[in-house]
C-alpha positions in Angstrom: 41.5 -135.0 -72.0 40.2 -132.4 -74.6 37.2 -131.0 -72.7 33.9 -128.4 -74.0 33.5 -128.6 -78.2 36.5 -130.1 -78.4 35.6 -134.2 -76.5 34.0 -136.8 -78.1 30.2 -136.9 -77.4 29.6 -138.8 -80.7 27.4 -141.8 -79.1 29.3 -144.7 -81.7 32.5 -143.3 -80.4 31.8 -143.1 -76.7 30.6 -146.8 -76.9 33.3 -148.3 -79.2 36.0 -146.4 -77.4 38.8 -144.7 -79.7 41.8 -146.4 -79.3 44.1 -143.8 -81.4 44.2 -142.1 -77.3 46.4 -145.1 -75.3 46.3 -143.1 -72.4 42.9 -144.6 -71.6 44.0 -147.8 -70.8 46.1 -146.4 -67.6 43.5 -147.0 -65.4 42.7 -150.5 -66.2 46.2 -151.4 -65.8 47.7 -152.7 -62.5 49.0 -151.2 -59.7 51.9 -152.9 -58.9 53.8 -152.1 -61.6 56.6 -149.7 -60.3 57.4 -148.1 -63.7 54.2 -147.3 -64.7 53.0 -145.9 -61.1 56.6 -144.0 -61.3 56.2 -142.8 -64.8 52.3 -141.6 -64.7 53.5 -139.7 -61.5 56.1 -137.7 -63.4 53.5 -136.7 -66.0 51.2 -135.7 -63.6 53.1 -133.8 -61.7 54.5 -131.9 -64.5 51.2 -131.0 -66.1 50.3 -129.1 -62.6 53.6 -127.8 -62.5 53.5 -125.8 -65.7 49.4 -125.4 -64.8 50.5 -123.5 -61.3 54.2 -122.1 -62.4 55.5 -124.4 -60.2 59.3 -124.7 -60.9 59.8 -126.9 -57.6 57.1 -129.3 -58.6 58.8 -129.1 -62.0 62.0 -130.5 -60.9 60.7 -132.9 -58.9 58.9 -134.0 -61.7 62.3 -134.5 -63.3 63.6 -136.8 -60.7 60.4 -139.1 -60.8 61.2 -139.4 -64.7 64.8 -140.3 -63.8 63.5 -143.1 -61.2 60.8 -144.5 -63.7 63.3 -144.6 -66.3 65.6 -146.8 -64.2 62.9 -149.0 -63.2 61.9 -149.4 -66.7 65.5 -150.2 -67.9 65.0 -153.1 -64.2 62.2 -154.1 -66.0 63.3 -155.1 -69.9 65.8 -157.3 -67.8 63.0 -159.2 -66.2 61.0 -161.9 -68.4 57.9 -161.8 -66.3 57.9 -157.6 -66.4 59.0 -157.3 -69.9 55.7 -158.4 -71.9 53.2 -156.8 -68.8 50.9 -154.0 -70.3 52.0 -152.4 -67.5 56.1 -151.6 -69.0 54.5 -151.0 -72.1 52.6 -148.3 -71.3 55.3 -146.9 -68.7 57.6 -147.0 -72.0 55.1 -144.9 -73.9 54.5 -142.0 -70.9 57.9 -141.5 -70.6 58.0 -141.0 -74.4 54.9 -138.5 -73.0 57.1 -136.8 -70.7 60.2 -136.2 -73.5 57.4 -134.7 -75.9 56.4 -132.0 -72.5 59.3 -131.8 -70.5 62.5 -132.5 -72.7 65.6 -131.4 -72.9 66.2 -129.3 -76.4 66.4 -132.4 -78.6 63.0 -133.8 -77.6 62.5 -135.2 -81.1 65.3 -137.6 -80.3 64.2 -138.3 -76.9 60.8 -139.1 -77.7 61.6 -141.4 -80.8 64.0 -143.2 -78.2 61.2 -143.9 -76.3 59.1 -144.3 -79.6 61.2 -147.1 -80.8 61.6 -148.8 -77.2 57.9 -149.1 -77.4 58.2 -151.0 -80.9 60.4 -153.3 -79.6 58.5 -154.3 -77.1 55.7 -154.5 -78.8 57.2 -156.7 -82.0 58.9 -158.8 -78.7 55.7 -159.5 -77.6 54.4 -161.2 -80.9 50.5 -160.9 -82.3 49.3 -163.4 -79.8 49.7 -161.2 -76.5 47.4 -158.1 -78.4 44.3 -160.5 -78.4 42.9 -159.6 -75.2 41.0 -156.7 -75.2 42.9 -153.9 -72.8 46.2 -155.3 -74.8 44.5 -155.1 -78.1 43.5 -151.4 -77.2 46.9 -150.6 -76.3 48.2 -151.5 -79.7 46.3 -150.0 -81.6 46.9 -146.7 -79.9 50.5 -147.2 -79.9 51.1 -147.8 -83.2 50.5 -144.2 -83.9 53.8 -143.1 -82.2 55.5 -146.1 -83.6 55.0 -145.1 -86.8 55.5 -141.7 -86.5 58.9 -142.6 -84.9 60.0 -145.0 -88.3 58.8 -142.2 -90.1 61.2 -139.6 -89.2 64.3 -142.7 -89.3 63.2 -143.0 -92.5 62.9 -146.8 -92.0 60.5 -149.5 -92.6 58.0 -151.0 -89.6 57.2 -154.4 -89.1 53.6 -152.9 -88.0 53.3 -152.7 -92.4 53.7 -156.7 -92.0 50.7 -158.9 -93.0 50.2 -160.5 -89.7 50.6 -157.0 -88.0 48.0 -155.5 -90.4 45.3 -158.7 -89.6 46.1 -160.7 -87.1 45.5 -158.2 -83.7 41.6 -157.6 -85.2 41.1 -161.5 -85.9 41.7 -162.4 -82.5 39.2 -159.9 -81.1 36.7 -160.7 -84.1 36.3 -157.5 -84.5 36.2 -155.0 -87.8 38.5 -152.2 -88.2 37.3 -148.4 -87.1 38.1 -145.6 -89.5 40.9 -144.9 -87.6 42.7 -148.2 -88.2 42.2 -148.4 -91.7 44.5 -144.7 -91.8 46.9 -146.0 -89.7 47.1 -149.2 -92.3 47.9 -146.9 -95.1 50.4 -144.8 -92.4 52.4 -147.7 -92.0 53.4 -148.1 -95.4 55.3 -144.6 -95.5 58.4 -145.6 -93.4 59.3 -148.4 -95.8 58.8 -145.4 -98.9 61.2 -143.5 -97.7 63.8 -145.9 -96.9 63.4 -147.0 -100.6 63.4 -143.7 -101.8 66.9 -143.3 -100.3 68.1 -146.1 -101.6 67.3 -145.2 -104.8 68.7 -141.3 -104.4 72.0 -143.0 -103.1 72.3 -145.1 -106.3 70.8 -143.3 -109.1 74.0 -141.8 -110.8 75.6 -145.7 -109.8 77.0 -146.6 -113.9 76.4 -149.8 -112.4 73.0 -149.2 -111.3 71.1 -149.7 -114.5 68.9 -152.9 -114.4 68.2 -153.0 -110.3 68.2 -149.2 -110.1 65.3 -149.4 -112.8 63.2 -152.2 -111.1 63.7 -150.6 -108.0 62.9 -147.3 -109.0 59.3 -149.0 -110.4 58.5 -150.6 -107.0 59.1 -147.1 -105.4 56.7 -145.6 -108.1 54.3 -148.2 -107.3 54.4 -148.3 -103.9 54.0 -144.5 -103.7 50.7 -145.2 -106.0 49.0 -147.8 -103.5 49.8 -146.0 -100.6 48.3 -142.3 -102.4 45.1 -144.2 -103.6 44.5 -146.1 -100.1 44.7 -142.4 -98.3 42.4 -141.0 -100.7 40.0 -143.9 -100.8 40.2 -143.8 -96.6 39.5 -139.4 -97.0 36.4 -140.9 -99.6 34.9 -143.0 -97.2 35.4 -139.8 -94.2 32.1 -139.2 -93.4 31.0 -135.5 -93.8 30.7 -134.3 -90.0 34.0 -135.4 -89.9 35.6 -133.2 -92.1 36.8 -129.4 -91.1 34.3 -126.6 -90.8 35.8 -124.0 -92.7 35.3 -120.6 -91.3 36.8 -117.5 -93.5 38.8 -115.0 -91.9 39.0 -110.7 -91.8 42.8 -109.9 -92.5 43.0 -106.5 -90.6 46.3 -105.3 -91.4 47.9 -105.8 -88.0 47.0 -109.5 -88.2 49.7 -111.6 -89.4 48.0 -114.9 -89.5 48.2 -115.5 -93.5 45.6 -117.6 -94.5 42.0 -116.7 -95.9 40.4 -119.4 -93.2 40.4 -121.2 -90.0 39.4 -124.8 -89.2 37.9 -126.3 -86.6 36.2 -130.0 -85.9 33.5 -131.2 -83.9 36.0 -133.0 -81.7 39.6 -133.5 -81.1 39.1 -137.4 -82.6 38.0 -136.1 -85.7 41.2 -133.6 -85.7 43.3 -135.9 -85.3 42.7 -138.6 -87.8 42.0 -135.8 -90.6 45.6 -134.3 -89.1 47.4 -137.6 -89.5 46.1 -137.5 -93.2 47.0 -134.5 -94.6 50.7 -135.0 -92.7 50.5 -138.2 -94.6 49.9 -136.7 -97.5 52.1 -134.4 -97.4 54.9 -136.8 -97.3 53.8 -138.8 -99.4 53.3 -136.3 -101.9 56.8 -134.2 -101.4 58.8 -137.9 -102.4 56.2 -138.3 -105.3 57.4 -135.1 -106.7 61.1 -135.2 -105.7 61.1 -138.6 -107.9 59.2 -137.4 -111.2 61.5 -134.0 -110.6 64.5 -135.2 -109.6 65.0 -138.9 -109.8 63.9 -140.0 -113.1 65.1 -136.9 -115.0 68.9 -137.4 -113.6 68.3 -141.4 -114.4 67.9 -140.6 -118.1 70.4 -138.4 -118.0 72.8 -141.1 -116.2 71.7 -144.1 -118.1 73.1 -145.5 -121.2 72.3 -147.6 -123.7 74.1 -150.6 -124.0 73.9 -152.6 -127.8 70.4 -151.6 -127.6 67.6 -148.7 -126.9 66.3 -150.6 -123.8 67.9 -149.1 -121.3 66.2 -145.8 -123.2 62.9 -147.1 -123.1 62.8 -148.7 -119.9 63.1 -144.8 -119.1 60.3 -143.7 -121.3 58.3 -146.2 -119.4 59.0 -144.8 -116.3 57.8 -141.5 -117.1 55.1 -143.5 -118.5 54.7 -145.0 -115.1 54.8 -141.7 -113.3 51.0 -140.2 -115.3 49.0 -142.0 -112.8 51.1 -139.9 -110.3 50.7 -136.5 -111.5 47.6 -135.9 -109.2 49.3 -137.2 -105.9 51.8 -134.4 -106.5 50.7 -131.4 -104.8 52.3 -131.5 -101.3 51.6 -127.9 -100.1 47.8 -128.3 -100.5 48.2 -130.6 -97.5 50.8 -128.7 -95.6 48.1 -125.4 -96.0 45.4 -128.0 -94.3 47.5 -128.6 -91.6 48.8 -125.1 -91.3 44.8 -123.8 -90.7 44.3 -126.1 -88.3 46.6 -125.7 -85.9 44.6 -123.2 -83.9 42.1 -125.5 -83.6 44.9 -127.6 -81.4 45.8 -124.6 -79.4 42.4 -124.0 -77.7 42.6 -124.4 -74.0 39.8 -127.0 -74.3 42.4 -129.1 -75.9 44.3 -129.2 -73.0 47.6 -130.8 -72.9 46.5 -133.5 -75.5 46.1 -130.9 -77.9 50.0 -130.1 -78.7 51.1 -133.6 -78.4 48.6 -134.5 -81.4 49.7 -131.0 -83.1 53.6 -131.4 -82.6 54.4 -133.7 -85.4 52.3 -132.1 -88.1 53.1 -129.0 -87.2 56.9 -129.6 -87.7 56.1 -131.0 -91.1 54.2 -128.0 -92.5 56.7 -125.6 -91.0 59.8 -127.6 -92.3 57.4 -127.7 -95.8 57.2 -123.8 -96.3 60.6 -123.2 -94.7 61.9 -125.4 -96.9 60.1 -124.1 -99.7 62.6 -120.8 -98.8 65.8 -122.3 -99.0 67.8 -122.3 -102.4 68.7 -126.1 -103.5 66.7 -127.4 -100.8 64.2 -129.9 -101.6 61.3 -131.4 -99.7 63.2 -135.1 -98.7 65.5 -132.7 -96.4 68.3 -133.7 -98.8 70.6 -131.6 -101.1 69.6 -131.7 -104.2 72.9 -131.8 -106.3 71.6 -129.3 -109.2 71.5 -125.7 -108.6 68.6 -123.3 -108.6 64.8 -123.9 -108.3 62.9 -126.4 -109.7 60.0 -125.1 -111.7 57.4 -125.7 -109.9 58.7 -123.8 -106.8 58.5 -120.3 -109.3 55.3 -120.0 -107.0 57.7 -119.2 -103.9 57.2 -115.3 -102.5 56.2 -113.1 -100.2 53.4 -115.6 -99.4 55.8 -118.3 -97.9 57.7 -115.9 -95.8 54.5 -114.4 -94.3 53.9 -117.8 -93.9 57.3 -118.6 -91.9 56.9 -116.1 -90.0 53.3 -117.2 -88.3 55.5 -120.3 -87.6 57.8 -118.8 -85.8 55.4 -116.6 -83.8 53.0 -119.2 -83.1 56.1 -121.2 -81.6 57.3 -118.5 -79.4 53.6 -118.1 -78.4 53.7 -122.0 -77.7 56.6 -121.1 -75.4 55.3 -118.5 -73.3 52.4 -120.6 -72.6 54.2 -123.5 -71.2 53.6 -125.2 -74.7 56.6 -127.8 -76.1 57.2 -126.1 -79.7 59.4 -129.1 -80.1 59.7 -129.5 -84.1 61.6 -126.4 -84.6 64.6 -128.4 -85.4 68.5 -128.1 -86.3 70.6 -130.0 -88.7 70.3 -133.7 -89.3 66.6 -133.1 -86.4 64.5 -131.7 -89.0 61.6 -133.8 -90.2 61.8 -135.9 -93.1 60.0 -134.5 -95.3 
């Protein structure tokens, strides 16, 4: 656990608990569930490993993970196992593990684990989060689970009604701060899966009528989803938010930006880095569809006998003002950029790179991105050629920029550190 400035000492916290960290609940689990003993072993052993240098204890580690693994696979085939806290929790350290100690693909090892974990948890319906250590574990899980559907680009039942209620009715309890972000998180998967729907069909000459209501409900969806996360930021209380400290550029410093953040502790981090990466998002597909998807749609549609086909365009672009603020992606990539230091303190301990991993990756894939001719932010081709106007920003800025990335990653790897979002090909996040 994050330890000094960095842990919770927020009395509210301390006695509510914050259930975004599932590890918690480990020790209120069981102990005679073999997976979980197995698989909170291997973690163990491979945090002091890296700690001491240990490349022994390190494989040893390895071989624990390969044991828990095969007790967990024992386990899914047993009825009374399957829906025990206990395998859920063993899925979701092994997913742990992957994030520390994988192979070179650890974004697909870890979403393996990722969607296990969702499986279970959708296998073990509402009714069996009511109790209060299960109801703690869900709600730190779905973090992961939704991070998971987010890079498959595919909608969660978590976004479901009885998903989004039901687990806090049963414990007659209100929802923290926390779960109200993780409400308007869970909303993203099924954005982008539409989004690619759309994309695939958009120059379809048989696409005109669905392609048009379709393309609405993506606009709208994008709409609720941007004013839920700004309404949760509004409601942020101010303590909460980043202290902003400016920085002295000597010139042998190549960290480019004018200022640092930090937080009073790693809860508060968290949540606010789980925003902006949601933002980010969020924002990047808002653009790519008032830049890319509705000009090619007028362009592609025709009239029939009549001009509605026209003006059901002009109405989109209508549709798309209430938009135009929820279109500025690299504001949010530049919040999560500054604040990765703040993650990289060795009071953050271990925690601290598996919270900073997946925002990380998106900012970097952002400005990289941002440096690549025809690319756009959805990590798919765009079929014109050139940049879009509102990349004419792009410069020496960006490449500075890419290259902190890059440094900060190989730092992250001499220190024992899993730099794990530097991806390849089809790997890279979806933004």
């Amino acid at each position: 656990m994050p330890q000094g400035d960095c842990a919770v000492k927020d009395e509210f916290i301390l006695k509510c608990g914050h259930p975004v960290n599932w590890t918690l609940v480990i020790r209120q689990m069981p102990t005679d569930e073999t997976a979980l003993n197995l698989a909170f072993l291997a973690v163990s052993a491979a945090r002091v490993a890296r700690d001491h240098n240990d490349r022994g204890l390190l494989q040893e580690s390895l071989k624990i993970y390969g044991k828990a693994l095969r007790d967990l696979q024992s386990a899914l085939w047993d009825p009374k196992r399957m829906y025990s806290d206990g395998t859920l929790v063993a899925c979701m350290l092994l997913g742990l593990y992957e994030i520390f100690e994988g192979s070179d693909r650890k974004s697909l090892a870890w979403i393996s684990h990722s969607q296990g974990a969702a499986r279970l948890v959708e296998l073990r319906g509402v009714g069996r989060h009511a109790a209060k250590v299960s109801n703690f574990l869900f709600c730190g899980t779905r973090v992961p689970i939704i991070l998971a559907a987010i890079v498959r680009r595919q909608a969660t039942f978590l976004a479901s009604p009885d998903w989004l209620t039901k687990p806090w009715e049963a414990q007659g309890m209100p929802k923290t701060w926390g779960d109200r972000l993780f409400d308007a998180m869970a909303t993203i998967p099924s954005i982008l899966e539409l989004y690619d729907i759309v994309e695939g069909q958009v120059d379809s000459p048989v696409f005109q009528q669905q392609g048009e209501r379709l393309l609405r409900t993506l606009i709208e969806r994008c709409r609720e989803t941007n004013q839920a996360l700004q309404k949760w930021y509004a409601a942020t209380r101010e303590d909460a938010k980043p202290q902003v400290t400016q920085t002295a550029q000597p010139s042998n410093d190549s960290y480019p930006f004018a200022c640092r953040y930090h937080f009073k502790n790693h809860l508060f981090a968290q949540a606010l880095m789980m925003y902006w990466t949601s933002c980010l998002i969020l924002q990047s597909v808002t653009r790519d569809i008032n830049d890319i998807l509705v000009p090619r749609k007028r362009t592609e549609w025709r009239p029939n006998d009549d001009t509605s086909s026209l003006s059901s365009t002009d109405e989109i672009g209508s549709d798309l003002t209430s938009l135009q603020p929820y279109m500025n992606p690299r504001q949010h990539a530049l919040c999560i950029a500054q604040s990765i230091p703040y993650f990289l303190l060795p009071e953050m301990r271990a925690l601290g790179v598996n919270y900073v991993s997946f925002p990380m990756g998106m900012s970097f894939a952002f400005f990289r991105c941002a440096l690549l001719p025809g690319c756009k932010s959805t990590w798919k081709v765009r079929k014109h050629t050139g940049a879009l106007e509102s990349d004419n920003h792009l410069g020496n800025e960006d490449k500075k920029i890419v290259n902190w990335f890059n440094e900060t990653f190989e730092d992250m790897k001499s220190r024992g550190m899993p730099a794990n979002w530097r991806f390849r090909g089809r790997d890279h996040p979806p933004l």
